[in-house]
C-alpha positions in Angstrom: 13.1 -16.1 -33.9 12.2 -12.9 -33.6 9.1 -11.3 -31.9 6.6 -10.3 -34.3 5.9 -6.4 -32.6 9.7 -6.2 -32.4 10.9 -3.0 -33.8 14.6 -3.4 -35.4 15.5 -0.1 -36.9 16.4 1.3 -33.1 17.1 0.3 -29.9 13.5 0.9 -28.0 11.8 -2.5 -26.8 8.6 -3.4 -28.4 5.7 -1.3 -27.8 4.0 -4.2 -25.5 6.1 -6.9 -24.2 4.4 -10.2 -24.7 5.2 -12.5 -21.5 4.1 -16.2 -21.3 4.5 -17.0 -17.6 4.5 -20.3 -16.3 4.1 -21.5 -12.8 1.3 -22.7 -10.0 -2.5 -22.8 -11.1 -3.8 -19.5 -9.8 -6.3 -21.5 -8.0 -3.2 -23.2 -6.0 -3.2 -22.3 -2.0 0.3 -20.2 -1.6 2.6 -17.6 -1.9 4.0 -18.1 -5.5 0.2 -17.3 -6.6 -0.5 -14.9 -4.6 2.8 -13.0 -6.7 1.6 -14.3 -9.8 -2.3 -13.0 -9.3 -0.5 -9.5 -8.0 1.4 -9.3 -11.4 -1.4 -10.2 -13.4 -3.5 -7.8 -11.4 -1.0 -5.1 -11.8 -0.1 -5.0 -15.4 1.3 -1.4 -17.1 0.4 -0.9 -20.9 3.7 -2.3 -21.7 3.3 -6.0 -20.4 1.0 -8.4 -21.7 0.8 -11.5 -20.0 -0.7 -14.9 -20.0 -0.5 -17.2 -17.8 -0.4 -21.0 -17.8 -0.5 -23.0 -14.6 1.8 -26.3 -14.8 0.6 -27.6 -11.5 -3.1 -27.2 -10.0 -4.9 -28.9 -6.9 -6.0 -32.7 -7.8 -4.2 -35.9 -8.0 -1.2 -37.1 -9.7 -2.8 -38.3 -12.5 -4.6 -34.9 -12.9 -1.2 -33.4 -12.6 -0.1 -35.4 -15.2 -2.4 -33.8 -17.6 -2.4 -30.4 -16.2 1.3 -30.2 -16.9 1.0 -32.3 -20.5 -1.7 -29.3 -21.3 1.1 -26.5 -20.2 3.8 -28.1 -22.8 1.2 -27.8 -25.5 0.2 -24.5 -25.0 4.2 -23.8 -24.7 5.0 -25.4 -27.8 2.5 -23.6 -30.1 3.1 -20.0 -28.3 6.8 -20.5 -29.7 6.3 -22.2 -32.9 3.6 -19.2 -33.3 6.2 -16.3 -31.9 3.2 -15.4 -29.6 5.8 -14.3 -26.8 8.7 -12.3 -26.4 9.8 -13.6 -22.8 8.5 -16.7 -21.1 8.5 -15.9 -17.3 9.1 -19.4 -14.9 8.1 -19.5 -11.2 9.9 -22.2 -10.0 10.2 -23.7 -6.1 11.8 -27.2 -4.8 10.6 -30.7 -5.6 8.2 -31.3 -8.1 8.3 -28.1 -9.6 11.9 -27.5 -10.4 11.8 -31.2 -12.3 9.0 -30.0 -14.4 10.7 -26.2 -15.0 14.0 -28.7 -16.1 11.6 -30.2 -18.8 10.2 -26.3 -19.6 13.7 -24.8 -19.8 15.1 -27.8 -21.9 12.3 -26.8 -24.3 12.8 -23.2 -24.2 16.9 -23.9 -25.1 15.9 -26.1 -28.1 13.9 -23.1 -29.5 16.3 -20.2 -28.4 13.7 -18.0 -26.6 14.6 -16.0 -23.8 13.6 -17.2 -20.4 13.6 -16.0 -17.0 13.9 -18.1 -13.8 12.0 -17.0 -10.7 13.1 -18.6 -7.7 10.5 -19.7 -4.9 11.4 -22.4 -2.6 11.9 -22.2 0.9 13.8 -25.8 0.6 15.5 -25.7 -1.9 18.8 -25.3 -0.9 18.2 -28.9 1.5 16.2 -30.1 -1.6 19.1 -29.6 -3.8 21.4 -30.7 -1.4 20.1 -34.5 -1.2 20.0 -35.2 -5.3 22.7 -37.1 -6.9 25.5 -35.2 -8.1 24.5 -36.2 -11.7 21.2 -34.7 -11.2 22.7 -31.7 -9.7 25.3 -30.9 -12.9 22.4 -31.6 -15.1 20.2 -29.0 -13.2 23.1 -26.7 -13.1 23.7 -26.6 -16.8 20.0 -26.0 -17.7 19.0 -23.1 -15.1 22.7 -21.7 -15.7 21.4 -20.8 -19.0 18.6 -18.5 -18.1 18.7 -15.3 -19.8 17.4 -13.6 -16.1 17.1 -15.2 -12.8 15.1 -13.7 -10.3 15.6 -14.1 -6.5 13.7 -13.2 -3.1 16.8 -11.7 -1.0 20.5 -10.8 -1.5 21.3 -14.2 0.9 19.0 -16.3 -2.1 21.0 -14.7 -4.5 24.4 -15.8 -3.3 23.1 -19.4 -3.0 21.8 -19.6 -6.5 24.6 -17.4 -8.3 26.8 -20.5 -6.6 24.8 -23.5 -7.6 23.9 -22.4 -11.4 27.4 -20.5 -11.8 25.4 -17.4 -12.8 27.5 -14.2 -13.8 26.4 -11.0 -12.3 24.6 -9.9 -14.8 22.5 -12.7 -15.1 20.7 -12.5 -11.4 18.7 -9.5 -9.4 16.9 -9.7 -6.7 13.1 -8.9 -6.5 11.5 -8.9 -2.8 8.2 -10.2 -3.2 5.6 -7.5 -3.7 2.4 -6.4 -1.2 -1.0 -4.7 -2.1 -0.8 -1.8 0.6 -4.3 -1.3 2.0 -5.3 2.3 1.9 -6.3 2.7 5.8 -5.4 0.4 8.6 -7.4 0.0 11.7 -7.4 1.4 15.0 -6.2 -1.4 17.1 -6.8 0.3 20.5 -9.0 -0.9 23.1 -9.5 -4.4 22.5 -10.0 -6.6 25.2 -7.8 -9.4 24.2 -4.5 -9.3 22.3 -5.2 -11.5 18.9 -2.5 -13.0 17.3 -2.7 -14.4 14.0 -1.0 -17.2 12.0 -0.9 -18.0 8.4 0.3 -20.5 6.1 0.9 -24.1 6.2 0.2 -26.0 9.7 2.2 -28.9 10.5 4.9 -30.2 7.8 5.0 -31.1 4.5 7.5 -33.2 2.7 9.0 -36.4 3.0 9.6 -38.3 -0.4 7.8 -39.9 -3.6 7.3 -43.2 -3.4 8.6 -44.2 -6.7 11.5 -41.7 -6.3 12.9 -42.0 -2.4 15.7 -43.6 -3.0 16.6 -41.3 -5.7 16.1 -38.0 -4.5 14.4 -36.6 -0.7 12.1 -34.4 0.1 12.6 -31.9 2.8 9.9 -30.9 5.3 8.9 -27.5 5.3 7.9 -26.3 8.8 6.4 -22.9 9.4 6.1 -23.4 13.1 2.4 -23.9 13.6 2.9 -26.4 16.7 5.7 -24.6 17.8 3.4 -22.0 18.1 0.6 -23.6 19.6 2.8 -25.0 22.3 4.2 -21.1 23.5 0.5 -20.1 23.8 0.4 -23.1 26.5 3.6 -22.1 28.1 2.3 -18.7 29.0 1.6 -17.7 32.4 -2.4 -17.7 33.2 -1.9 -14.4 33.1 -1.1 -13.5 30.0 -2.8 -16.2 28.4 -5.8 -14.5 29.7 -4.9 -11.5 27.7 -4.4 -13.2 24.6 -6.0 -15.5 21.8 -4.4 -16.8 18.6 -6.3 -17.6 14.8 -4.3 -20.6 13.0 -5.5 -20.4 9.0 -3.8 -22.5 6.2 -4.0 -25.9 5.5 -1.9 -29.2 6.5 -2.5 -31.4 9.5 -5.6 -29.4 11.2 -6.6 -32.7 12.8 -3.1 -32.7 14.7 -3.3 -29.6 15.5 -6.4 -29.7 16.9 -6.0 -32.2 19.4 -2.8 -30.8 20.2 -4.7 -28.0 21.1 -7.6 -30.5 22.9 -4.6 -31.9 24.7 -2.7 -29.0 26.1 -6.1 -27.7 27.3 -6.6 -24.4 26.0 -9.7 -24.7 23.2 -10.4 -21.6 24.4 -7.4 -19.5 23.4 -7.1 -21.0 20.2 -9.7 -20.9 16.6 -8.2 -23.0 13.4 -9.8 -22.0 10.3 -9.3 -23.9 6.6 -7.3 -21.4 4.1 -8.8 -18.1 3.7 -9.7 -15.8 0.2 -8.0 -13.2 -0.1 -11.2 -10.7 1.8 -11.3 -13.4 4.9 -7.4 -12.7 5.3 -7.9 -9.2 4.9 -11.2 -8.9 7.4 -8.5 -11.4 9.7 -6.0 -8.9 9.6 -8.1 -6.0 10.2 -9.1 -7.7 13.4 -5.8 -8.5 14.8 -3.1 -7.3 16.8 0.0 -9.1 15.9 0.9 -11.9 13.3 3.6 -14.8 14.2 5.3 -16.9 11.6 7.8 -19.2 13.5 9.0 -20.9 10.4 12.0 -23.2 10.0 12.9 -21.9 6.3 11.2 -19.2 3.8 11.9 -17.6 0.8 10.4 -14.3 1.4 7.2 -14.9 2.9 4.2 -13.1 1.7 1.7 -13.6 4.7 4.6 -11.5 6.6 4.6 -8.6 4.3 0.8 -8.7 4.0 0.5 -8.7 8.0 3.1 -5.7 7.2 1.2 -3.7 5.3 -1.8 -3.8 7.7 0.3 -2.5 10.0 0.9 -5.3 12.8 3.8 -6.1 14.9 5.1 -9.5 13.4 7.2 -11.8 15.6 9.2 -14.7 13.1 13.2 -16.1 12.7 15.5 -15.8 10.5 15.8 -17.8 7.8 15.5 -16.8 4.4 15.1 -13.4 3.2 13.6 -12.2 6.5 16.4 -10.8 8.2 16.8 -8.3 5.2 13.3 -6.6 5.5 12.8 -7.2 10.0 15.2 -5.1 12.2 15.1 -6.6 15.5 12.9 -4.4 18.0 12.6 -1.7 15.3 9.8 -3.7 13.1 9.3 -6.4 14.3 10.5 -9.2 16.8 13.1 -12.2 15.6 13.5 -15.5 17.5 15.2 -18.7 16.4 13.5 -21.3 14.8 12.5 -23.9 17.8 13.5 -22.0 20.6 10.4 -22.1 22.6 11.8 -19.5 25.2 12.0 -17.0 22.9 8.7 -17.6 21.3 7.4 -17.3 25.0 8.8 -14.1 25.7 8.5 -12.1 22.3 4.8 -13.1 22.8 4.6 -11.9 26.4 5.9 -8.4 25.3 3.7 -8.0 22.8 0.6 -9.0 25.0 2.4 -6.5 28.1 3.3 -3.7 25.8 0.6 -2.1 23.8 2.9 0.9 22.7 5.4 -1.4 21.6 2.7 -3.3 19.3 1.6 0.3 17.7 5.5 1.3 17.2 6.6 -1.8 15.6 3.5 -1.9 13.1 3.9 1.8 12.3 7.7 0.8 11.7 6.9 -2.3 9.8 4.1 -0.8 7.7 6.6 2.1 6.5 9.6 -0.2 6.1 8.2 -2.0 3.4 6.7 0.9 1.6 9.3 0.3 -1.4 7.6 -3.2 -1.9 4.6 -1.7 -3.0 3.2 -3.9 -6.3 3.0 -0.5 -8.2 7.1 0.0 -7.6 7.5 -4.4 -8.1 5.8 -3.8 -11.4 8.4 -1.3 -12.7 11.2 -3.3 -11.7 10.1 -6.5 -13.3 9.6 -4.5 -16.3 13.3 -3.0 -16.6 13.9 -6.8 -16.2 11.6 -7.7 -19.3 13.0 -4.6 -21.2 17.1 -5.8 -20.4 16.3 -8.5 -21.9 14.3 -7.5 -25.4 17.8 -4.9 -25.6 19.9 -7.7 -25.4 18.0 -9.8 -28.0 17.5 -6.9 -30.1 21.5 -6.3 -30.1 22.3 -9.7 -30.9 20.3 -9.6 -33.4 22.0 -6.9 -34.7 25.4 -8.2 -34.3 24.2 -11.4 -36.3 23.2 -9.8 -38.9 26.2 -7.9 -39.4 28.3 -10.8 -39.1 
């Protein structure tokens, strides 16, 4: 089925690609919509994009429908030829079973599809299904015409899981809005350090499905972090105060924080839009992200590109964008030692804390969504040239 702007008597791509992308509600909490609003908010004349959310806050049952509406607005945007590419953000658990159902779709109507890989999990996630599930799995995402990962490390694991060829996988870090001035971060009277993202765990495993397939937890650290503000010496805790903001177990972690005694030091806030992260970020001095397993996470590039000093491990695709002491600080996952002391240097040494965001803010320069947004469109364009070609060949045949 050919696109109906598709131009067959050269080789040049259409003179807008039409892009259905599928993936979390864009009113979902997380990083895999804050790329998806980025794109959306970043289009060039060439791209035209809708989006159709296939997951959104609510209950199961609301689920239920949500993703029943997505498969209808799928099926008529193909039997109608209204897209050229259909664009899936996909991460562990739920959401790669309801992609399986997508992409078995896509296959029985031959339309080109990328993959865009998310999860921090996944890799554990995939790990724990039955081997059936896992060939099954295989065989459908194998088939992608593009598959998208965060890091060069993401790529190896998924090139080996779905048997992709070479040609078939590129890696895109995920993208950052640069602001156009950061603050001046000098004379403050306390060092504020700033966490994002999910606090306390989340995971464990369907009820109707546990003894099928398991969930694994996703940590980002949050306690971990809370704790190491407790550890410090008086003082350097007297120098510093830390802002928790996501969602999770906020209860927990505030009578952790009741418990170790130090309300003081420590301000939880509920998940912020995107101008309360931004006034957060403007006000602090470092950002920490202690996680246990990422993709590539966005709150770290966004703490980036204001320029702060970010201390977090390495797992995922972090240890391809942090150089240790050049821009930014790495510590294991757990080790509370470390956590301690990376904290303690950054509260001890202010022209450490302006070097390393200086270093970090430049480093990721090349992630910019303006240069993102030309390399997802030679990925859109590959494929409408390799569409067009077979087409071609067909026809000679």
């Amino acid at each position: 089925m050919l696109p109906k702007n598709m131009d067959m008597t050269n080789n040049n791509p259409p003179e807008r690609i039409r892009v259905l992308m599928l993936g979390a509600s864009l009113d979902i909490q997380g990083g895999i919509t804050s790329v998806e609003k980025l794109i959306l908010d970043h289009l060039p004349p060439e791209l035209q994009v809708h989006h159709v959310g296939t997951f959104a806050p609510g209950s199961a049952r609301h689920n239920a429908i949500v993703f029943i509406k997505a498969i209808k607005k799928l099926v008529w945007a193909l039997l109608q030829a209204e897209a050229d590419i259909v664009h899936i953000h996909f991460a562990e658990r739920g959401s790669t079973l309801r992609k399986a159902i997508i992409v078995l779709i896509l296959l029985i109507f031959r339309q080109p599809f990328i993959l865009h890989a998310h999860g921090a999990t996944f890799q554990e996630f995939y790990a724990g299904l039955p081997s059936l599930i896992q060939y099954f799995l295989g065989n459908l995402f194998g088939k992608c015409n593009k598959f998208i990962a965060l890091s060069e490390s993401w790529k190896s694991y998924y090139s080996k899981v779905f048997q992709l060829e070479e040609s078939q996988i590129t890696v895109l870090h995920n993208p950052v809005k640069f602001p156009s001035n950061v603050p001046d971060r000098q004379g403050h009277p306390l060092v504020k350090f700033i966490f994002l993202g999910l606090i306390g765990k989340r995971g464990g495993a369907l009820d109707l499905a546990k003894s099928i397939i398991a969930f694994p937890k996703q940590d980002k650290g949050a306690f971990d972090l809370i704790r190491a503000l407790a550890a410090l010496p008086e003082s350097d805790k007297n120098c510093a105060e830390l802002v928790l903001a996501g969602n999770g177990d906020l209860e927990i972690a505030q009578n952790l924080i009741k418990e170790l005694g130090i309300e003081n030091k420590i301000t939880i806030y509920e998940w912020l839009n995107p101008a309360q992260r931004d006034a957060l970020m403007a006000e602090a001095d470092a950002f920490v992200l202690p996680s246990y397993n990422e993709g590539l996470p966005m709150s770290m590039l966004e703490a980036m590109a204001w320029g702060l000093p970010v201390i977090v491990t390495p797992v995922g695709g972090i240890p391809e964008v942090i150089d240790h002491n050049k821009n930014g600080l790495i510590v294991e996952p757990g080790n509370q030692e470390q956590l301690v002391e990376a904290i303690q240097i950054l509260i001890r040494n202010q022209a450490l804390r302006y070097s390393l965001g200086s270093a970090a803010r430049t480093s990721i320069e090349y992630l910019d969504i303006k240069n993102y947004m030309n390399s997802l469109l030679d990925v859109y364009t590959s494929i409408i040239k390799e569409k067009t070609n077979f087409s071609r060949k067909k026809k000679i045949i």
